[in-house]
PDB file with SEQRES, HELIX, SHEET and CRYST1 records, atoms N, CA, C and O in Angstrom:
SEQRES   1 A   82  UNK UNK UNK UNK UNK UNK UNK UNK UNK UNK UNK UNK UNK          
SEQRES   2 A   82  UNK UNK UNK UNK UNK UNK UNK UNK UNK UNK UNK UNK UNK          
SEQRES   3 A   82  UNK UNK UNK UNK UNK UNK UNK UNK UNK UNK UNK UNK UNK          
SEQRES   4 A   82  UNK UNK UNK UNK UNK UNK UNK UNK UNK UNK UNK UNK UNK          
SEQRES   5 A   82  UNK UNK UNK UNK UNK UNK UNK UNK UNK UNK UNK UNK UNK          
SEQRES   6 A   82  UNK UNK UNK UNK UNK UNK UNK UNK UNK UNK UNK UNK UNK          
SEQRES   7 A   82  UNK UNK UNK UNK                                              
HELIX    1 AA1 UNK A   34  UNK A   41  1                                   8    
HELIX    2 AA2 UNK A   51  UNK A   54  1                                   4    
HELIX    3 AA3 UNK A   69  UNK A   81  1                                  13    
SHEET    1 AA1 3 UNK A   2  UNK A   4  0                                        
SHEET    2 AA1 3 UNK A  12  UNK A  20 -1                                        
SHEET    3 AA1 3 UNK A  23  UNK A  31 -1                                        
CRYST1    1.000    1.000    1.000  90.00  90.00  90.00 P 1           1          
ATOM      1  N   UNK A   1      -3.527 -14.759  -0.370  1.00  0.00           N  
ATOM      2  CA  UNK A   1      -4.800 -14.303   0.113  1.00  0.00           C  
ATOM      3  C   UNK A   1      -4.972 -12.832  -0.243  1.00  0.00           C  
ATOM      4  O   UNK A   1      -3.960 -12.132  -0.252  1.00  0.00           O  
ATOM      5  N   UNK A   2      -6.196 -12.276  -0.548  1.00  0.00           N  
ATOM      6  CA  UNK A   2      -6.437 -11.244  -1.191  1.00  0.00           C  
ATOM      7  C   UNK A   2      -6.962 -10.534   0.275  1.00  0.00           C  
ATOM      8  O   UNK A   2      -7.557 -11.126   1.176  1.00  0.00           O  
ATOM      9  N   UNK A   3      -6.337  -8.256   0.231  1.00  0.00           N  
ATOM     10  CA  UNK A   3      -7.124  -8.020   1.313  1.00  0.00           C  
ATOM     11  C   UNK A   3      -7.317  -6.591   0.916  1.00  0.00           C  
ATOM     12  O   UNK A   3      -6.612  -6.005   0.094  1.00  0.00           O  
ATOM     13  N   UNK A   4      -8.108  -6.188   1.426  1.00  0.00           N  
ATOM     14  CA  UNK A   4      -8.660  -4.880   1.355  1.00  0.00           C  
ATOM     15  C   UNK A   4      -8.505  -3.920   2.253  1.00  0.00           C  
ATOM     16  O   UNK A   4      -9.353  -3.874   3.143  1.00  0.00           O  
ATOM     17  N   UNK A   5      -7.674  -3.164   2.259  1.00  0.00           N  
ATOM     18  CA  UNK A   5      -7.289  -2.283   3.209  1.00  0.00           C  
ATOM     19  C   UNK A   5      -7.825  -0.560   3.238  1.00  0.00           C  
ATOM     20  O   UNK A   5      -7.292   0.302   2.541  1.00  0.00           O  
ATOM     21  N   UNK A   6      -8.911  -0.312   4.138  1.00  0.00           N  
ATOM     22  CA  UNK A   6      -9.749   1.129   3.760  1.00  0.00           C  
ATOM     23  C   UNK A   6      -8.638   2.231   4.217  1.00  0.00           C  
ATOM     24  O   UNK A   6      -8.324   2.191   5.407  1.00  0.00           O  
ATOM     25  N   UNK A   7      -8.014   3.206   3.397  1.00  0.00           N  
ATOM     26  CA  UNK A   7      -7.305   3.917   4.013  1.00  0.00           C  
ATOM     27  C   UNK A   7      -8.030   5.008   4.629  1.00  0.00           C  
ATOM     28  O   UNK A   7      -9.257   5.113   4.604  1.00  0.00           O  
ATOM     29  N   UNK A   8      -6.688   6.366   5.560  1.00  0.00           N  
ATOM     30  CA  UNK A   8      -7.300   6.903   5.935  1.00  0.00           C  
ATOM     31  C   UNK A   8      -6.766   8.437   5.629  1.00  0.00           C  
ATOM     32  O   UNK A   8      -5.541   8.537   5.700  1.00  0.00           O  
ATOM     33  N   UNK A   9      -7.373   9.462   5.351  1.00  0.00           N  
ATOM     34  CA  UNK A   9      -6.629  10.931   5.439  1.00  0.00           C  
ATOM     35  C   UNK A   9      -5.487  10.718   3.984  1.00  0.00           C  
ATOM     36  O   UNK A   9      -4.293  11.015   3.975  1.00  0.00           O  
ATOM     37  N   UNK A  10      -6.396  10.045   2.687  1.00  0.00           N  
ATOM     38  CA  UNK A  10      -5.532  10.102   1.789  1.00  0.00           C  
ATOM     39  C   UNK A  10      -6.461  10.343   0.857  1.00  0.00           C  
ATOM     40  O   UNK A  10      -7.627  10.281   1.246  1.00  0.00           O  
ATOM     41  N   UNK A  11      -6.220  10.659  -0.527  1.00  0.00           N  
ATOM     42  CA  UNK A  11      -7.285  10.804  -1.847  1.00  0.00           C  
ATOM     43  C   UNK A  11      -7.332   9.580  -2.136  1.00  0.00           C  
ATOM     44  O   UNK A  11      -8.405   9.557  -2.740  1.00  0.00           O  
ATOM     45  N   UNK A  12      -6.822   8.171  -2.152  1.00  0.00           N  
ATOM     46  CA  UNK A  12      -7.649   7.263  -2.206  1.00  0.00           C  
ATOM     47  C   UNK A  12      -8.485   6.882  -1.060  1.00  0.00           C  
ATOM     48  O   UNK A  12      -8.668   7.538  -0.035  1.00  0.00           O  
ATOM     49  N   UNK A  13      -8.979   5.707  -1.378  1.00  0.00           N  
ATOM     50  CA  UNK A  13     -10.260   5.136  -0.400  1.00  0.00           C  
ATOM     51  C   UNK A  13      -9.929   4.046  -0.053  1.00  0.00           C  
ATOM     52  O   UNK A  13     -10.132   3.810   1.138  1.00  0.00           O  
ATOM     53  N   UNK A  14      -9.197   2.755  -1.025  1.00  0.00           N  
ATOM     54  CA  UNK A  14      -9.119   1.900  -0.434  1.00  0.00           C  
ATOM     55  C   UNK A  14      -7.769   1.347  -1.627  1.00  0.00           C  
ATOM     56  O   UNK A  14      -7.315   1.895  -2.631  1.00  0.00           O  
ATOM     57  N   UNK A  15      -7.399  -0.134  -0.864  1.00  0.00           N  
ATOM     58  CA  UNK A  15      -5.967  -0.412  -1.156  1.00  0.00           C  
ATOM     59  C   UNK A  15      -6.379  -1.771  -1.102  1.00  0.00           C  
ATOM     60  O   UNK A  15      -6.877  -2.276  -0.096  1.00  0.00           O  
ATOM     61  N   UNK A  16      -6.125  -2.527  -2.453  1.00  0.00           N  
ATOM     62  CA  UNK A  16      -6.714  -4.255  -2.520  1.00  0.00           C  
ATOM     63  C   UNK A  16      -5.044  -4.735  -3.199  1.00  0.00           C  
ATOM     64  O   UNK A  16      -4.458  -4.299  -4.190  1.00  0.00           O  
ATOM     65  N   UNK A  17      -4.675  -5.679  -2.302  1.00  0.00           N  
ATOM     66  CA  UNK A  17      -3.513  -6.686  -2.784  1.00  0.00           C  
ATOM     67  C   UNK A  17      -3.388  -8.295  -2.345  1.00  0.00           C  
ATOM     68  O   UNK A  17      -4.045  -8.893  -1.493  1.00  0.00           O  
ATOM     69  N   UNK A  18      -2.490  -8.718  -3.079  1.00  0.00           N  
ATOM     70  CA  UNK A  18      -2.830 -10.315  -2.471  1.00  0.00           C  
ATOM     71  C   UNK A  18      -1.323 -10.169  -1.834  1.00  0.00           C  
ATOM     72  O   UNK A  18      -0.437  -9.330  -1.994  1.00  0.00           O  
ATOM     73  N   UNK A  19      -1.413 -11.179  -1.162  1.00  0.00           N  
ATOM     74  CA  UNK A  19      -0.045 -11.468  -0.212  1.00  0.00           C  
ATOM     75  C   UNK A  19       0.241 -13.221  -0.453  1.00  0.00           C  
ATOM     76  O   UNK A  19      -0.524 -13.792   0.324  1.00  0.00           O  
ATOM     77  N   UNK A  20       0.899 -14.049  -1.086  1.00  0.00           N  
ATOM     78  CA  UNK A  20       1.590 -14.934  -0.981  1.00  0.00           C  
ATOM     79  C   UNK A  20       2.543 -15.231  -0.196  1.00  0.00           C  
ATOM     80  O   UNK A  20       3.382 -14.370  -0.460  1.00  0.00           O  
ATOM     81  N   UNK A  21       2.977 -15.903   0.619  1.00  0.00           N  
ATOM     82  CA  UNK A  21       4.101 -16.407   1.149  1.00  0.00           C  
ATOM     83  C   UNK A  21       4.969 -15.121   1.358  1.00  0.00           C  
ATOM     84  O   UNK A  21       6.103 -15.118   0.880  1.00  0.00           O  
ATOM     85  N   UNK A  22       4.482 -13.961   2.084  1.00  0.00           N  
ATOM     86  CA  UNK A  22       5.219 -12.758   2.620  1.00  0.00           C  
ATOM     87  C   UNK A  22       5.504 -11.979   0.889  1.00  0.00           C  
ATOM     88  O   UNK A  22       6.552 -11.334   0.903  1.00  0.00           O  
ATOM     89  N   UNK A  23       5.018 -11.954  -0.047  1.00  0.00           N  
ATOM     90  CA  UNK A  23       5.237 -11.769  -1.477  1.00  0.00           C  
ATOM     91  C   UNK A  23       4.204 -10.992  -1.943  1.00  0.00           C  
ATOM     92  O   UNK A  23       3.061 -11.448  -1.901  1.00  0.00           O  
ATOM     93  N   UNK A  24       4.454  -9.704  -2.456  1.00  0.00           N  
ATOM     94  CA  UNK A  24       2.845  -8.562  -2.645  1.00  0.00           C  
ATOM     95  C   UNK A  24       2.923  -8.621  -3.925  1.00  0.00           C  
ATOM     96  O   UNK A  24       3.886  -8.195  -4.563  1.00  0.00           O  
ATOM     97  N   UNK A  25       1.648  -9.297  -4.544  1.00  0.00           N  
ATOM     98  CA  UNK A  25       0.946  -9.433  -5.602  1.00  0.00           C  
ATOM     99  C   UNK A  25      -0.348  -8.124  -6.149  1.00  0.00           C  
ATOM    100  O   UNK A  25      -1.291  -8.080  -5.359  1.00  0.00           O  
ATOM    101  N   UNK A  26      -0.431  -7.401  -7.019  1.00  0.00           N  
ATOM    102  CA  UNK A  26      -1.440  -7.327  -7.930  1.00  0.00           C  
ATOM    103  C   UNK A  26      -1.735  -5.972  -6.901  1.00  0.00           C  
ATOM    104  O   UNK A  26      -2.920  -5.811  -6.609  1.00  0.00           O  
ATOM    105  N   UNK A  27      -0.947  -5.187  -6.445  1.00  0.00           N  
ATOM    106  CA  UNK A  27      -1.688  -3.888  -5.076  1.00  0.00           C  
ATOM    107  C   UNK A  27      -2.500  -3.108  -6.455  1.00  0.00           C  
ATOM    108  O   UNK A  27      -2.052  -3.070  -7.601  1.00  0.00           O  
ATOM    109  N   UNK A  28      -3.408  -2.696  -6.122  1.00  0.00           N  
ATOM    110  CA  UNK A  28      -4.351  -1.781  -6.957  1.00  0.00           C  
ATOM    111  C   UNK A  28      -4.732  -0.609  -5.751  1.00  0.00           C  
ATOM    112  O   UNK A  28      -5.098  -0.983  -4.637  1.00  0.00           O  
ATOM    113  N   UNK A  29      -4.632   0.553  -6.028  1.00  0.00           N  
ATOM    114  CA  UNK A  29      -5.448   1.687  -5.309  1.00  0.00           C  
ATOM    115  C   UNK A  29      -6.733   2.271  -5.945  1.00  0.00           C  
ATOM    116  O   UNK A  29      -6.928   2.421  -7.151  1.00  0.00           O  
ATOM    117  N   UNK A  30      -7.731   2.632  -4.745  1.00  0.00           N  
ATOM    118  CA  UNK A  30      -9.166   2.955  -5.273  1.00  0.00           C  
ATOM    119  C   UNK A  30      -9.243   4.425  -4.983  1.00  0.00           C  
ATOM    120  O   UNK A  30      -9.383   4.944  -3.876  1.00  0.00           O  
ATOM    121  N   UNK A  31      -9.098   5.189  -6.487  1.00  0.00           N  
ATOM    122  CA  UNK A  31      -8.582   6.706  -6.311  1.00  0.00           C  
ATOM    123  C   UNK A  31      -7.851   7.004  -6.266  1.00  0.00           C  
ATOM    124  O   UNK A  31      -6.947   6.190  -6.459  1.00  0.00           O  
ATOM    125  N   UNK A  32      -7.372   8.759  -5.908  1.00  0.00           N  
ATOM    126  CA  UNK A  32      -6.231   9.007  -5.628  1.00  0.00           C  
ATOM    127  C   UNK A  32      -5.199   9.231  -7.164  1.00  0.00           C  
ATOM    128  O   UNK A  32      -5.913   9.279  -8.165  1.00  0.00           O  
ATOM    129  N   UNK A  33      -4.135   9.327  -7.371  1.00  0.00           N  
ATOM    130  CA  UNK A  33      -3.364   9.911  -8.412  1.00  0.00           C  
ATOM    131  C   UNK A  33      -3.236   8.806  -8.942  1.00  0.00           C  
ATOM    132  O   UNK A  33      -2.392   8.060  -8.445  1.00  0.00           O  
ATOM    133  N   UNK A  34      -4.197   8.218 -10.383  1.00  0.00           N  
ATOM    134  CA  UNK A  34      -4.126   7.128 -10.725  1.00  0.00           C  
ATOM    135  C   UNK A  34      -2.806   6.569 -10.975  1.00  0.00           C  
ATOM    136  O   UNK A  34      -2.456   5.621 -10.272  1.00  0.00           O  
ATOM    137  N   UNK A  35      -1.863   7.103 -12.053  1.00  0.00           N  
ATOM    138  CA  UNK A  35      -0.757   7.162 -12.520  1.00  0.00           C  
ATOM    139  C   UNK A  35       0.425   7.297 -11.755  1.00  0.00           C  
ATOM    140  O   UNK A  35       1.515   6.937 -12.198  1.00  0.00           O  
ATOM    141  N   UNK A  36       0.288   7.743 -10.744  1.00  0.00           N  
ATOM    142  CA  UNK A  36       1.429   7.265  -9.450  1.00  0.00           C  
ATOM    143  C   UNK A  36       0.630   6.107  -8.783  1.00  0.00           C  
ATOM    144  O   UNK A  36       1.345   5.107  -8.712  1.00  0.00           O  
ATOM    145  N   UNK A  37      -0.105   5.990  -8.480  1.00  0.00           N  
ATOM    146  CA  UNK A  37      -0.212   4.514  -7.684  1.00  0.00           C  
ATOM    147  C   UNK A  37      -0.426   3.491  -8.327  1.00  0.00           C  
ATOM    148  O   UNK A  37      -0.351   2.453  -7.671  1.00  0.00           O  
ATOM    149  N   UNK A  38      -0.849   3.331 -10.172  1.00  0.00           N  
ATOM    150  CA  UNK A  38      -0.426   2.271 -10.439  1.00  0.00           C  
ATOM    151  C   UNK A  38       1.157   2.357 -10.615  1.00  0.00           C  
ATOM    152  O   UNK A  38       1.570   1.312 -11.119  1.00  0.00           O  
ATOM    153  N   UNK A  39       2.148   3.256 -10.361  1.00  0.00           N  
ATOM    154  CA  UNK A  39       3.433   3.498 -10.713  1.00  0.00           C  
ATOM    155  C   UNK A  39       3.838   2.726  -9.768  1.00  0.00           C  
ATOM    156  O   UNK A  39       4.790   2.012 -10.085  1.00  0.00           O  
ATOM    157  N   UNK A  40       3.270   2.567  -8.232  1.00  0.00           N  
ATOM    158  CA  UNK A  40       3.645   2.223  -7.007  1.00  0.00           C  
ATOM    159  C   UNK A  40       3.426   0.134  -7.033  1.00  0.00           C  
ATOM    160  O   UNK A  40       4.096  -0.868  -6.781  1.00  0.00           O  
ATOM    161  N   UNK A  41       2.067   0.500  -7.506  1.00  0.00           N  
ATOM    162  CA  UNK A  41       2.422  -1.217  -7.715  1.00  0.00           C  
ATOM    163  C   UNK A  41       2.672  -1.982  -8.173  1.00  0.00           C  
ATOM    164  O   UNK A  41       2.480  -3.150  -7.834  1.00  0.00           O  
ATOM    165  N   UNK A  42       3.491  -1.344  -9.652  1.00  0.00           N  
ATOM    166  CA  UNK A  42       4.293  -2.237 -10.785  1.00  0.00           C  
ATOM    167  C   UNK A  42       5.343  -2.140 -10.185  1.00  0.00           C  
ATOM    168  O   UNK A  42       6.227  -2.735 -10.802  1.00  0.00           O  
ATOM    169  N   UNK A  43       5.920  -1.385  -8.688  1.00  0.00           N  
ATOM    170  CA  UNK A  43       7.226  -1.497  -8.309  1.00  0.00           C  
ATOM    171  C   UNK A  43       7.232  -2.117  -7.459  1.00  0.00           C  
ATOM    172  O   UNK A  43       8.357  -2.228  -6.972  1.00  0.00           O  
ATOM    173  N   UNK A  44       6.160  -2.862  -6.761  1.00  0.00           N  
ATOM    174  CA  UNK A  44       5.952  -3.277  -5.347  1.00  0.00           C  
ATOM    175  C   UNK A  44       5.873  -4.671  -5.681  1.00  0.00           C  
ATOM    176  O   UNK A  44       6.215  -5.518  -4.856  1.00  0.00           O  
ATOM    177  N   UNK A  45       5.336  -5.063  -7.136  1.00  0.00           N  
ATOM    178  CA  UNK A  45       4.743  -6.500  -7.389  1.00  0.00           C  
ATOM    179  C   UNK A  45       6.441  -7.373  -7.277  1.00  0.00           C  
ATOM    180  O   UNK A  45       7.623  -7.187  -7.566  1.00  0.00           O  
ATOM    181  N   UNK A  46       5.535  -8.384  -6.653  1.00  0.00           N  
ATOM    182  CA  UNK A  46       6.493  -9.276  -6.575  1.00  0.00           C  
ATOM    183  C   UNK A  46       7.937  -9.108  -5.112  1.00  0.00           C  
ATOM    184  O   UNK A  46       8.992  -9.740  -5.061  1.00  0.00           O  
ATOM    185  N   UNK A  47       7.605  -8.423  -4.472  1.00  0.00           N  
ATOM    186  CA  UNK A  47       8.648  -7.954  -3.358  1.00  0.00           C  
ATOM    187  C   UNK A  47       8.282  -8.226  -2.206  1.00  0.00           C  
ATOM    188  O   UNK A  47       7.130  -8.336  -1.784  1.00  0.00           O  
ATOM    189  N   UNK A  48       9.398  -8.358  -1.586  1.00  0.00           N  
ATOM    190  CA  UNK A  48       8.987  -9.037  -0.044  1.00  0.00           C  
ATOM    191  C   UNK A  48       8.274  -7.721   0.669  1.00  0.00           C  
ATOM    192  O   UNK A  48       8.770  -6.594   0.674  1.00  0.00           O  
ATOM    193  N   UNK A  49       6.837  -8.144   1.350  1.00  0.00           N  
ATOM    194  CA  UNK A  49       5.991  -7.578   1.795  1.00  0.00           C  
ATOM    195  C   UNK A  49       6.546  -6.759   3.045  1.00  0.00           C  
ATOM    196  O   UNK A  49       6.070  -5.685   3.412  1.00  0.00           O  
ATOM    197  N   UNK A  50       7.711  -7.470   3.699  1.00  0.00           N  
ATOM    198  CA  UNK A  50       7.907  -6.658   5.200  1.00  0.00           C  
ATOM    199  C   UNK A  50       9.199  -5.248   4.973  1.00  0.00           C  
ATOM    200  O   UNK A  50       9.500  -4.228   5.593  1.00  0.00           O  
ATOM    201  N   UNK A  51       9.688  -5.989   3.645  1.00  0.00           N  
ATOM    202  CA  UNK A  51      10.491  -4.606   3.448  1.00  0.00           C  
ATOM    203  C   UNK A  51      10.067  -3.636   2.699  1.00  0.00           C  
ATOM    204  O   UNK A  51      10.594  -2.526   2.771  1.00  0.00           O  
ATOM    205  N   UNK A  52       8.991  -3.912   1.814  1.00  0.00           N  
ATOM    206  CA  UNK A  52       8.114  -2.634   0.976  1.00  0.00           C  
ATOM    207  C   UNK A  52       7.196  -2.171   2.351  1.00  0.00           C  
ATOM    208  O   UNK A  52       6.576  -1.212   1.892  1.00  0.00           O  
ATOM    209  N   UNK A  53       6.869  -2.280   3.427  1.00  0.00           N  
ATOM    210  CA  UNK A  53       6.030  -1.758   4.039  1.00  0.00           C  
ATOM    211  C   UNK A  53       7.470  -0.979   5.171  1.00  0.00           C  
ATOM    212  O   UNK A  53       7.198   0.100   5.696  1.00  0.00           O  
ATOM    213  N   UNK A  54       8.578  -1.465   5.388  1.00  0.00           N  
ATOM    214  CA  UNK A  54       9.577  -0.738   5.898  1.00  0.00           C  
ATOM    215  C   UNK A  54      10.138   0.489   5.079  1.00  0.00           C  
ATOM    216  O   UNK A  54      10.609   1.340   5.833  1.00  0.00           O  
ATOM    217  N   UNK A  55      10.196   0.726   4.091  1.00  0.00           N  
ATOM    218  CA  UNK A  55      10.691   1.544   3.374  1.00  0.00           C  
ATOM    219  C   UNK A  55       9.324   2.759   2.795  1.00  0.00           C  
ATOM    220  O   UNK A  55       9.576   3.839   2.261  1.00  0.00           O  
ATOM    221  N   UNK A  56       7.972   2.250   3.063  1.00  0.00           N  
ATOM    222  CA  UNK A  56       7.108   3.126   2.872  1.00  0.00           C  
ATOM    223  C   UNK A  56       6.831   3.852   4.306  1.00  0.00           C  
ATOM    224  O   UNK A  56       6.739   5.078   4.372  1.00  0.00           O  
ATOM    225  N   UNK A  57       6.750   3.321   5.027  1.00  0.00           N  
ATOM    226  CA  UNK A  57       6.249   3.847   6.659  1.00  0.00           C  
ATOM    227  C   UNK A  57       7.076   5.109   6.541  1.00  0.00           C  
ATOM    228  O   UNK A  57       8.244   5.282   6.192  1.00  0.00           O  
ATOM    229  N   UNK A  58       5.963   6.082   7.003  1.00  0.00           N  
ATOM    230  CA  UNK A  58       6.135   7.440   6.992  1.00  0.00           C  
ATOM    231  C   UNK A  58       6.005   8.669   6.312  1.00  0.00           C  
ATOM    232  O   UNK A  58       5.907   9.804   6.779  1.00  0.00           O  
ATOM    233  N   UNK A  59       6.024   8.135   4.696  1.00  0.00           N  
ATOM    234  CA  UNK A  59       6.001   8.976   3.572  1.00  0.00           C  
ATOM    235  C   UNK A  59       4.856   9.690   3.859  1.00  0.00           C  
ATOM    236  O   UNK A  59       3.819   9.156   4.252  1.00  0.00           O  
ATOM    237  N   UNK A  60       5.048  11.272   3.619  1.00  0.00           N  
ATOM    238  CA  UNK A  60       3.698  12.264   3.889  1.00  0.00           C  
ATOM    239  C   UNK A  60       3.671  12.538   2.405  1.00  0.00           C  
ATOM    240  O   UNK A  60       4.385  12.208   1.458  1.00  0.00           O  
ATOM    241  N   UNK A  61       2.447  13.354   2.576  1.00  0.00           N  
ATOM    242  CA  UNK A  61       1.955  14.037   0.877  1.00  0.00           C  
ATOM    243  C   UNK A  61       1.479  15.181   1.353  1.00  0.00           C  
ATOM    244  O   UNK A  61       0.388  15.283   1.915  1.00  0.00           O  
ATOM    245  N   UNK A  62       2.432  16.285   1.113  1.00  0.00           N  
ATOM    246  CA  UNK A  62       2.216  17.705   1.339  1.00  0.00           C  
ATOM    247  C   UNK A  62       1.942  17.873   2.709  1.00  0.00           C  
ATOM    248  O   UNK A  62       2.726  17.353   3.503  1.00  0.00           O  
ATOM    249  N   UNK A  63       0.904  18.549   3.163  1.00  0.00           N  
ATOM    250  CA  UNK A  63       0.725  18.959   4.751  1.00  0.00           C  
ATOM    251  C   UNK A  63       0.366  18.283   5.159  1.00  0.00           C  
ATOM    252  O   UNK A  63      -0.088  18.655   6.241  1.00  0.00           O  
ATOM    253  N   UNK A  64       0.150  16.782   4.898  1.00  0.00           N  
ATOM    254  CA  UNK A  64      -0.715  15.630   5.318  1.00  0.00           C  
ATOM    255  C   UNK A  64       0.377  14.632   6.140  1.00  0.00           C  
ATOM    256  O   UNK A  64       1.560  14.755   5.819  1.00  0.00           O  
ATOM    257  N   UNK A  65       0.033  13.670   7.167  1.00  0.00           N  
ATOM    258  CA  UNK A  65       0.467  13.478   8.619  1.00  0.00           C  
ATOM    259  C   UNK A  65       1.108  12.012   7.446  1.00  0.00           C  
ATOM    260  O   UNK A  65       2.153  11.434   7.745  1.00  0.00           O  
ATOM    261  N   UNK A  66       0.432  11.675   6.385  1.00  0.00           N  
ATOM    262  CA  UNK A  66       0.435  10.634   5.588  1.00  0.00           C  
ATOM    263  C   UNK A  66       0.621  10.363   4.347  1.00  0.00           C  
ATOM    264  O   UNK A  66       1.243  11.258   3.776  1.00  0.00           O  
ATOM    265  N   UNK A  67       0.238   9.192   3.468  1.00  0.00           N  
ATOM    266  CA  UNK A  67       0.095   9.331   2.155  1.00  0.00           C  
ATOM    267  C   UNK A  67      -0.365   8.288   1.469  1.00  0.00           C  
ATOM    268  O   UNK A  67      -1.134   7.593   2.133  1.00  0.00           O  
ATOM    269  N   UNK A  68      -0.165   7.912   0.334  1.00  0.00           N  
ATOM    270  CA  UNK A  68      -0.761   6.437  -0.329  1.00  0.00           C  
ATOM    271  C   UNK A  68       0.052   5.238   0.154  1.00  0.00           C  
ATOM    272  O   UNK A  68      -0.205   4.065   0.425  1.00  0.00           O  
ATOM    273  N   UNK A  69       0.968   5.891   0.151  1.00  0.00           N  
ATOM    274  CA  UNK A  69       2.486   4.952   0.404  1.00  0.00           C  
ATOM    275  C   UNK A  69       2.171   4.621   1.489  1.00  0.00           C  
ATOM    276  O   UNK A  69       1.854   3.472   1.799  1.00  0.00           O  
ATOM    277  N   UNK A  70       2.212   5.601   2.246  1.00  0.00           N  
ATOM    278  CA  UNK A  70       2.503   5.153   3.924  1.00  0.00           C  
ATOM    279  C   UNK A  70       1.300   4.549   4.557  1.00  0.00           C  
ATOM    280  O   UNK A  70       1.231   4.126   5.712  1.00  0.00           O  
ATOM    281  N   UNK A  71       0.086   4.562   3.397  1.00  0.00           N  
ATOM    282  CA  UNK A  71      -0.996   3.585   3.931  1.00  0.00           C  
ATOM    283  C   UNK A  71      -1.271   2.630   3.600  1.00  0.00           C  
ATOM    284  O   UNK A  71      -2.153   1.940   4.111  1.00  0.00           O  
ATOM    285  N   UNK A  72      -0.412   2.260   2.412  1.00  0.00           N  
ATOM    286  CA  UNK A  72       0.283   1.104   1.996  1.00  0.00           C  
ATOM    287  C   UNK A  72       0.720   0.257   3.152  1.00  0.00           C  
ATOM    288  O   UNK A  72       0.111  -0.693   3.644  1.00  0.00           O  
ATOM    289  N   UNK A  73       2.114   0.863   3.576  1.00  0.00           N  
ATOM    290  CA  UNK A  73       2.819   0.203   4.643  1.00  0.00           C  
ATOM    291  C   UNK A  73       1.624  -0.258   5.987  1.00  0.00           C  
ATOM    292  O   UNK A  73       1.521  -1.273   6.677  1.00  0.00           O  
ATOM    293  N   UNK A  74       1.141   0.543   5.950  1.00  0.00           N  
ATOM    294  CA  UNK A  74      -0.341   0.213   6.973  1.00  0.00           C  
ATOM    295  C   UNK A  74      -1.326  -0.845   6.723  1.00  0.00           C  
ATOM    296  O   UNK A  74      -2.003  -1.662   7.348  1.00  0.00           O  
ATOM    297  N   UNK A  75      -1.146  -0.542   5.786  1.00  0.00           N  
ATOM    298  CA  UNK A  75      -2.221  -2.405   4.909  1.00  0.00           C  
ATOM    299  C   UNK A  75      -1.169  -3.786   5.259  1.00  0.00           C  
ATOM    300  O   UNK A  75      -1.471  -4.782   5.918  1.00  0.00           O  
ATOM    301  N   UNK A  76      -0.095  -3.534   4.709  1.00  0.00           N  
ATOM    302  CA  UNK A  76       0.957  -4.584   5.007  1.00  0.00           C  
ATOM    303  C   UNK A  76       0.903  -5.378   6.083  1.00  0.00           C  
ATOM    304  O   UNK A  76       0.674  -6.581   6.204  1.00  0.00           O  
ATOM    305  N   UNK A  77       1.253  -4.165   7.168  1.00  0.00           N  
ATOM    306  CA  UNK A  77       1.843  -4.456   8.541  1.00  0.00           C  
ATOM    307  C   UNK A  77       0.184  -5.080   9.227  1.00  0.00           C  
ATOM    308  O   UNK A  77       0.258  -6.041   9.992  1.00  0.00           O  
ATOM    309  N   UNK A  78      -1.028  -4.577   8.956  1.00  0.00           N  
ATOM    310  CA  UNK A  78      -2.455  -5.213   9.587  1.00  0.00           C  
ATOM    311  C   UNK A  78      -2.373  -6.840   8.241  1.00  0.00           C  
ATOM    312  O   UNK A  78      -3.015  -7.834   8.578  1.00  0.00           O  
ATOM    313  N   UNK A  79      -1.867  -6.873   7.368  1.00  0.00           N  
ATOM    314  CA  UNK A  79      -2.279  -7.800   6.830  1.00  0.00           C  
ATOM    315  C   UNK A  79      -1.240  -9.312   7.185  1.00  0.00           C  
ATOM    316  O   UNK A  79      -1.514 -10.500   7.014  1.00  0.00           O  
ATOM    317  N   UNK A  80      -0.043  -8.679   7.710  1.00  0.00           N  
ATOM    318  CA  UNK A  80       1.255  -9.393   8.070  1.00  0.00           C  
ATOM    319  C   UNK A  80       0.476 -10.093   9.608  1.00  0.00           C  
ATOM    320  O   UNK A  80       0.383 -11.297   9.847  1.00  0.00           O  
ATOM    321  N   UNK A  81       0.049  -9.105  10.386  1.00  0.00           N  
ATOM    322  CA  UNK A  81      -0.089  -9.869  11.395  1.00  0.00           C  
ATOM    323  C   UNK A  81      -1.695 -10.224  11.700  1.00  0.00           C  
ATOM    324  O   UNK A  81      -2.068 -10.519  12.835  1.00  0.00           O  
ATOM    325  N   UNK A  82      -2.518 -10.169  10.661  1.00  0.00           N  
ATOM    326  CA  UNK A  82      -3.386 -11.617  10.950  1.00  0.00           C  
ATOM    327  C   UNK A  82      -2.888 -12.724  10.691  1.00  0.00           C  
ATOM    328  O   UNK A  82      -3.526 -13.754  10.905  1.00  0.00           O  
TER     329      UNK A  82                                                      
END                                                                             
């Protein structure tokens, strides 16, 4: 199932991936440092969804509380438990 996740307090805007059988397919980011976040989801494709969102939770970007990553893990974890 495909989902769209609007981030927040990051240079992207939004975060679209599919989720198979706990399995993260195809993550694309809208904005933001093109070339690191497609870097992020040629490493993410294909990996179990609950441990790529464990190992991102928390990552900041500079003075920021957050980051792409860690709103990553935030898409995951709202998309895990619908």
């Amino acid at each position: 199932m495909q989902y769209t996740y609007r981030t927040r307090g990051t240079c992207s805007s939004a975060i679209t991936f599919d989720l198979e059988d706990g399995i993260l397919h195809n993550v694309v980011f809208t904005g933001g440092c093109n070339g690191n976040l497609r870097a992020i989801g040629k490493l993410v494709e294909g990996k179990n969804a609950r441990e790529i969102a464990d190992l991102l939770r928390g990552n900041t970007c500079g003075p920021r509380s957050t980051s792409c990553a860690d709103q990553l893990s935030k898409a995951i974890e709202e998309a895990l438990n619908q």
